[in-house]
C-alpha positions as CSV (number, residue, x, y, z in Angstrom):
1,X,0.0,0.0,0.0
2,X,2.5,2.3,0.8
3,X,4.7,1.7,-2.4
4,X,1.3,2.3,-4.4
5,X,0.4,5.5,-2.8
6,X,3.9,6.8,-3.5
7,X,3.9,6.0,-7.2
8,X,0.6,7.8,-7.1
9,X,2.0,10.5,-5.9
10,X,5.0,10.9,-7.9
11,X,2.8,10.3,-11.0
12,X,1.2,13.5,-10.2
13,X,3.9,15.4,-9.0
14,X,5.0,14.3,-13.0
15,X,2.0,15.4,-14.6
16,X,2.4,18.7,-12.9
17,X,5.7,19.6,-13.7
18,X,5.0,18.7,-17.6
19,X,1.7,20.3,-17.4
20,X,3.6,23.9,-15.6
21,X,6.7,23.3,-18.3
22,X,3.8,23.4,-21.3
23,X,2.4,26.6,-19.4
24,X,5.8,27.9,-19.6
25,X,6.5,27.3,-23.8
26,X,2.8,28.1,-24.5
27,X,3.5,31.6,-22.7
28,X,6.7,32.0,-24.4
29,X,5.2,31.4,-27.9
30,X,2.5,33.9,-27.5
31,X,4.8,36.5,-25.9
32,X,6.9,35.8,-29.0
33,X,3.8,35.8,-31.8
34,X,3.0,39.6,-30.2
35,X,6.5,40.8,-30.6
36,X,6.3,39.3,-34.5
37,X,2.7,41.0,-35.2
38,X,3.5,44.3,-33.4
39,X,7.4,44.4,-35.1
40,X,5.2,44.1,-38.6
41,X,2.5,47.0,-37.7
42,X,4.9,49.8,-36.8
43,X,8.1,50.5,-39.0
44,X,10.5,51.7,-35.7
45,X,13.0,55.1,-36.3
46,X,16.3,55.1,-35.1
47,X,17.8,57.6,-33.4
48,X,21.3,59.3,-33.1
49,X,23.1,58.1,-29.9
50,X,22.4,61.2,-28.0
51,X,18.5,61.1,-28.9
52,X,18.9,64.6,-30.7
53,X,17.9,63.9,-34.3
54,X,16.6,61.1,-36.4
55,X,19.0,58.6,-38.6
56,X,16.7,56.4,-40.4
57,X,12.8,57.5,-40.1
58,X,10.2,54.7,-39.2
59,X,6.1,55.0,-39.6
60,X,4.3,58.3,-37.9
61,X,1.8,57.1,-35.1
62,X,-1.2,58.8,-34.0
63,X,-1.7,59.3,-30.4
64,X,-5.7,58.4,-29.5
65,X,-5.3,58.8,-25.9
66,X,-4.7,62.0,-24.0
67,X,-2.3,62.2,-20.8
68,X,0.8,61.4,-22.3
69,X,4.0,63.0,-20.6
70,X,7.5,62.9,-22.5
71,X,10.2,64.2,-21.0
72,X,13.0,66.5,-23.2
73,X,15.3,63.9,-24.7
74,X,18.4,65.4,-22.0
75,X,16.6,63.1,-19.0
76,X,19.2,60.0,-19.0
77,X,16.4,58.4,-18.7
78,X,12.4,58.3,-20.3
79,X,9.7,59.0,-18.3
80,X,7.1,56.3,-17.7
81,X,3.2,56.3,-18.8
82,X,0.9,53.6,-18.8
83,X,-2.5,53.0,-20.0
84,X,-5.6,52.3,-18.2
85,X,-9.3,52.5,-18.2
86,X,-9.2,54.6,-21.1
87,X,-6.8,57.3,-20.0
88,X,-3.0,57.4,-20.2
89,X,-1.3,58.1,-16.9
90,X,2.0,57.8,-14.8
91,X,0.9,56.9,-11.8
92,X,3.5,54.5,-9.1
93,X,5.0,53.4,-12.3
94,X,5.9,56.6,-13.5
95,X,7.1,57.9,-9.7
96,X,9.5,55.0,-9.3
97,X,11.3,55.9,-13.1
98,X,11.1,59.6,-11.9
99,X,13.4,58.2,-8.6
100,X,15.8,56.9,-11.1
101,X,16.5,59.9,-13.1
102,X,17.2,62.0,-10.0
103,X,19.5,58.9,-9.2
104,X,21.6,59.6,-12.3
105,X,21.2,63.1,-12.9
106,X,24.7,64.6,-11.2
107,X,24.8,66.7,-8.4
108,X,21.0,67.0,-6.8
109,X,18.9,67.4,-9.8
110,X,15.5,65.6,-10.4
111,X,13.2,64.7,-13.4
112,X,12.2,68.0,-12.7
113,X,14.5,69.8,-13.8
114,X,14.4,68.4,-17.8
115,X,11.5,70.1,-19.6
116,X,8.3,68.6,-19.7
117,X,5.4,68.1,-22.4
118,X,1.9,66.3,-21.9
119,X,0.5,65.4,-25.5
120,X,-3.2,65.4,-26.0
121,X,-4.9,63.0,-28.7
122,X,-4.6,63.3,-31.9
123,X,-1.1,64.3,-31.8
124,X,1.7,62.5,-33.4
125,X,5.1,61.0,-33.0
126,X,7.5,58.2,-33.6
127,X,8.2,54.7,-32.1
128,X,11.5,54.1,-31.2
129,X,11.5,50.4,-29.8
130,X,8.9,47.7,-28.8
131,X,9.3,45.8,-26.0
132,X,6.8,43.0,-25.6
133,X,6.6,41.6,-21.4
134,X,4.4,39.2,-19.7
135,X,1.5,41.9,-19.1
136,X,1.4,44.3,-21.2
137,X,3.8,45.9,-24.6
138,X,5.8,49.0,-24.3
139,X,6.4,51.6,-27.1
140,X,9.6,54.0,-27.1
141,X,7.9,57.3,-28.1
142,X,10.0,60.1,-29.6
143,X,8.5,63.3,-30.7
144,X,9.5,66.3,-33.6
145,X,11.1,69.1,-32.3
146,X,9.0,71.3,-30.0
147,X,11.1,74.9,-29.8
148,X,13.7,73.1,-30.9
149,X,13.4,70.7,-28.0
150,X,13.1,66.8,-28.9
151,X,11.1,64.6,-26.2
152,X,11.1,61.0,-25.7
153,X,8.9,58.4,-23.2
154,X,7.9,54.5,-22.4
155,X,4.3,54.1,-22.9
156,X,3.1,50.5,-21.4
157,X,-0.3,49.3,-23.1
158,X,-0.7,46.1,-20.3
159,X,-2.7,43.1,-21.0
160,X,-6.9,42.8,-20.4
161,X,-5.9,40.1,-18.0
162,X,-2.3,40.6,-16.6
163,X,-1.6,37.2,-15.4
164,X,-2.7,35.9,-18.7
165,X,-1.3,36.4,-22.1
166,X,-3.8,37.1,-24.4
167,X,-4.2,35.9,-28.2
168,X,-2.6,38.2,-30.6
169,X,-5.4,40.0,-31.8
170,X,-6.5,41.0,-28.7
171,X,-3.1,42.5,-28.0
172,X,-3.2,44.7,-31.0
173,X,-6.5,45.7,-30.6
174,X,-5.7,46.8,-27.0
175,X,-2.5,48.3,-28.9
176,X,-5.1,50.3,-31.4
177,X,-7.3,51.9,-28.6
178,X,-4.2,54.4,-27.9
179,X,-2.1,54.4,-31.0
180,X,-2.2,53.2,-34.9
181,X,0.1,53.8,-37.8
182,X,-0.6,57.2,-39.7
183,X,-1.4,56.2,-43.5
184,X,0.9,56.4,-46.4
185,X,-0.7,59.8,-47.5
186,X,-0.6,61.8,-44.6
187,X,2.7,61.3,-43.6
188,X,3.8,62.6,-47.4
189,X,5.3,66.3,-47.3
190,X,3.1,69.3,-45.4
191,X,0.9,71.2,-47.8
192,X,2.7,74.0,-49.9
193,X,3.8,77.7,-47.8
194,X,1.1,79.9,-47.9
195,X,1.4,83.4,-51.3
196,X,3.4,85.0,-48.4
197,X,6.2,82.3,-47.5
198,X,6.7,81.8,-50.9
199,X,7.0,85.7,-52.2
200,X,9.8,85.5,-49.5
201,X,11.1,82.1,-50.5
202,X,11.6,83.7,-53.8
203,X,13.2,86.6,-52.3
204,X,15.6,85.0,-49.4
205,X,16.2,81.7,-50.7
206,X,18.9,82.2,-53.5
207,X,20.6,84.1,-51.0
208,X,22.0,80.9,-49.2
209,X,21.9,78.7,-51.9
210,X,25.3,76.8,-52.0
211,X,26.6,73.7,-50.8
212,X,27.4,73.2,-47.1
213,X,29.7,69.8,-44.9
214,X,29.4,68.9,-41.7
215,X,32.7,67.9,-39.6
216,X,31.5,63.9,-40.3
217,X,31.2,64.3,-43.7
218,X,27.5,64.8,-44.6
219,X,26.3,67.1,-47.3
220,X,23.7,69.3,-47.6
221,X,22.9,71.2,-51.1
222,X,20.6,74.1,-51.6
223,X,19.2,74.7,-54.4
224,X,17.9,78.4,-55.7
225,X,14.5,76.6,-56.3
226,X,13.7,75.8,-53.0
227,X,14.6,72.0,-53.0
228,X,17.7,70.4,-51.3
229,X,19.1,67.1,-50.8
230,X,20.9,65.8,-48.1
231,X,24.1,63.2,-48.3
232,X,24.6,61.2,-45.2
233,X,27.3,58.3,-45.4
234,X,26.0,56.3,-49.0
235,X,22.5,57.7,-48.3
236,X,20.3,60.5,-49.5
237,X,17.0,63.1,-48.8
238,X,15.2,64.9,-50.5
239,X,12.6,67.4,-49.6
240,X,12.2,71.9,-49.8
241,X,13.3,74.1,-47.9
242,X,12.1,77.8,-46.4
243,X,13.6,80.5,-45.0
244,X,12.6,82.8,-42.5
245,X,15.1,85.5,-41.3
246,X,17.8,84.0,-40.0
247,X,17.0,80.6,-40.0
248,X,15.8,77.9,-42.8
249,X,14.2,74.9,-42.2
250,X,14.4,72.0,-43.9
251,X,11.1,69.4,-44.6
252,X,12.0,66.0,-46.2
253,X,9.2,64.9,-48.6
254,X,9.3,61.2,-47.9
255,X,8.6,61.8,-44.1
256,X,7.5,64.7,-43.6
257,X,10.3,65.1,-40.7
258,X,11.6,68.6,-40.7
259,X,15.0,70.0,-39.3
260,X,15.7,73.7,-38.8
261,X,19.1,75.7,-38.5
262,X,20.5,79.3,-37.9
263,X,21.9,81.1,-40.6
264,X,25.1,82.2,-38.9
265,X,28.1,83.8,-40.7
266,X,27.1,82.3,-44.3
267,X,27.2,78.6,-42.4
268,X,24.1,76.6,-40.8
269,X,23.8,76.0,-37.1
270,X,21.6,73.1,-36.6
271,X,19.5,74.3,-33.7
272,X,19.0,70.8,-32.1
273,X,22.9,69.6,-31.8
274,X,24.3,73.2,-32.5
275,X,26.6,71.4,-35.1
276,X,28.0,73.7,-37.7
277,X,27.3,73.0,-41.5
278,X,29.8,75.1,-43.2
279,X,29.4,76.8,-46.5
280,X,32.0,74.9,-48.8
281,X,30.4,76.3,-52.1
282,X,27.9,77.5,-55.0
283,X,24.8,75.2,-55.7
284,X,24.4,74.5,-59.3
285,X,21.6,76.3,-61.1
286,X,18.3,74.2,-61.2
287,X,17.1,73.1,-64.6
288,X,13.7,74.3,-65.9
289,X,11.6,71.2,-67.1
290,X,10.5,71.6,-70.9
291,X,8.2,70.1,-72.8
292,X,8.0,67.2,-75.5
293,X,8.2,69.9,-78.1
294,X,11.2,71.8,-77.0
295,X,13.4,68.6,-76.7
296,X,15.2,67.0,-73.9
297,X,16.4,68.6,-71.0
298,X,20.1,68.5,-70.1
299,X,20.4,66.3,-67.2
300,X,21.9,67.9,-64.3
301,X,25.4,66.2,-63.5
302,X,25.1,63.5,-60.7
303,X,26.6,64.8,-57.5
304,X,28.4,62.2,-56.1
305,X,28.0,61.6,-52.1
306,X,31.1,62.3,-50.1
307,X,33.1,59.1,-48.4
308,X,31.7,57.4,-45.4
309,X,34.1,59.0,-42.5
310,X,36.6,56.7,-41.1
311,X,34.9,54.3,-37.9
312,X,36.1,55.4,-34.5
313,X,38.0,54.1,-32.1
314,X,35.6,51.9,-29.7
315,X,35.1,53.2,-26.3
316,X,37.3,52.6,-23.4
317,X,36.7,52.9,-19.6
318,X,39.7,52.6,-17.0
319,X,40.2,53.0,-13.0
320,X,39.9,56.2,-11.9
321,X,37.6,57.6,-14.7
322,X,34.7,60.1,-13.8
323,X,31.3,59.1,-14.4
324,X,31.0,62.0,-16.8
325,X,33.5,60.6,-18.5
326,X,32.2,56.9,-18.6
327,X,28.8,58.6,-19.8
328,X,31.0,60.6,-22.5
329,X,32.0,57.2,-23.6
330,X,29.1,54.5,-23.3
331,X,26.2,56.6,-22.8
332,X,23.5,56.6,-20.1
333,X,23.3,53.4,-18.6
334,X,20.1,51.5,-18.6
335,X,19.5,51.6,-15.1
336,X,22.0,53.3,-11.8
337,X,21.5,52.7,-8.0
338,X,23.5,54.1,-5.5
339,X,24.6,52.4,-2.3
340,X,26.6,54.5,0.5
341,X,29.6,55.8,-1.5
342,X,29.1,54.0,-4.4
343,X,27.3,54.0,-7.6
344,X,26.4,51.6,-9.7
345,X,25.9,52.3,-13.8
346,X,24.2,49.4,-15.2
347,X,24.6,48.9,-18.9
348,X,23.8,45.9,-21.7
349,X,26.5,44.2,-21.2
350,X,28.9,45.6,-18.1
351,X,28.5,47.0,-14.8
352,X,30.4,49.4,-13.6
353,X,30.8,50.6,-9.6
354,X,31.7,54.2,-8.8
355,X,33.6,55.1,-5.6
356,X,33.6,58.1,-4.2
357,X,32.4,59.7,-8.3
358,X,35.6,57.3,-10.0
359,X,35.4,54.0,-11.3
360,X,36.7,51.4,-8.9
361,X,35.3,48.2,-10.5
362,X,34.3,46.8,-14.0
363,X,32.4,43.8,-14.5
């Protein structure tokens, strides 16, 4: 008897353990089928490394919710929102990432102290990342430049039922409630300047005409028309361009995204990274169109894109280095505590522990 009513038990102990392992895999796969649908739906944009302008643009999504809050893209670290019950909020979530950015902001600074914007619905922005978790998907938001301020937050869309993983429809339709991909045709170039942008387009704009570099090798070129194009690495844009004063901004027609500088000295001062564009020459003339009748156009000589600059050297961090320094190097880390005299930088793939403000330890 007593043999039996151990093999009964250890048969079900058995049955548990292969039915809480299937639990497990099931979980995983639908986690995983989410990540797939949602990585389909929205096209992400990347970033530069210090958050301040846009490399390669992704899809344009529309905000449905109001109650967002994004912090200016100078906080080391977003701010958190979450969805629920229809509104978008911060709530404990949001408090706890607030803790963390006065962690890592040096001397006694809080999330205060980076500017602030709450977004109402209808308004727009860009997804940086997706990052589907057990209860719920986040979005990496990052907005257009607001006076010349970019801003940046986590938005958390959590599950019906957070202790179970729904099916992956009913993920992107809780996913749809606060945010959907603007269509093809309304994220094409603004509508044209209004009769008085363009009587002083046609007065101001062959004024700076002219090709200009950046110190890494990029290339922008005015044209006397109004149209530009923009050489980064082996890439290009294209869009128009107005000019207002002393500035000229700068709207790409594919996305929409626009980027503004100061006219300073005859060189462009891109108002976001303060980089200088320096004038290196004369744009070429444009070429009127003609018509069938007239006969071909000459072709306007291809402008070949200047060299990708040379790679540099990968980061290094040593003993004794300041956590500015580190920061200089590697960036923000992903998370920071601090315990006594030390702190603690936690990064993808390193920690590193800070005594008394200097690296003592690498790991």
């Amino acid at each position: 008897m007593v043999h039996e009513r151990l093999f009964r038990e250890f048969g079900l102990a058995v049955a548990v353990s292969v039915f809480c392992v299937a639990g497990v895999a099931q979980t995983s796969n639908s986690l995983a089928a989410i990540q797939a649908k949602v990585n389909l739906q929205f096209k992400l944009t990347k970033v530069t490394a210090d958050r301040t302008d846009i490399v390669t643009a992704g899809d344009v999504v529309q905000l449905h919710k109001p109650g967002l809050v994004m912090y200016a893209v100078s906080s080391p670290l977003p701010p958190s929102n979450s969805y629920k019950n229809g509104k978008i909020g911060q709530g404990m979530g949001g408090f706890g990432k607030d803790l963390m950015i006065g962690m890592v902001t040096p001397g006694s600074g809080t999330a205060a102290n980076y500017p602030h914007r709450q977004f109402v619905a209808e308004e727009k922005c860009w997804v940086t990342g997706i990052q589907v978790q057990k209860d719920g998907i986040i979005f990496q938001l990052y907005s257009d430049p607001y006076d010349d301020t970019r801003y940046y937050a986590n938005l958390k869309i959590p599950f019906p039922d957070k202790k179970t993983v729904p099916p992956v429809d009913t993920a992107t339709q809780s996913v749809a409630e606060v945010l959907t991909v603007v269509s093809a045709e309304d994220q094409s170039a603004p509508p044209p300047p209004s009769e008085s942008a363009q009587g002083q387009m046609q007065i101001t704009q062959p004024l700076i005409a002219g090709q200009y570099s950046a110190p890494s090798g990029s290339r922008i070129l005015l044209l006397a028309d109004g149209t530009f194009t923009k050489f980064v690495g082996n890439g290009q844009g294209h869009g128009q361009y107005v000019v207002n004063a002393a500035s000229v901004t700068l709207t790409f027609t594919a996305t929409g995204f626009s980027q503004q500088f100061k006219i300073q000295g005859g060189n462009l001062v891109d108002v976001n990274t303060l980089q200088t564009w320096s004038r290196t020459g004369d744009a070429p003339v444009a070429i009127p169109q003609t018509d069938a009748s007239s006969g071909p156009s000459t072709p306007m000589p291809e402008i070949v894109p200047p060299p990708p600059p040379v790679d540099a050297p990968p980061p290094t961090i040593a003993a004794g280095q300041t956590k500015e320094q580190v920061i200089a190097a590697f960036g923000q880390p992903v998370k920071a505590a601090k315990i006594g005299s030390k702190d603690i930088f936690y990064y993808k793939d390193m920690k590193v522990t800070f005594l008394n403000g200097k690296v003592s330890n690498v790991e």
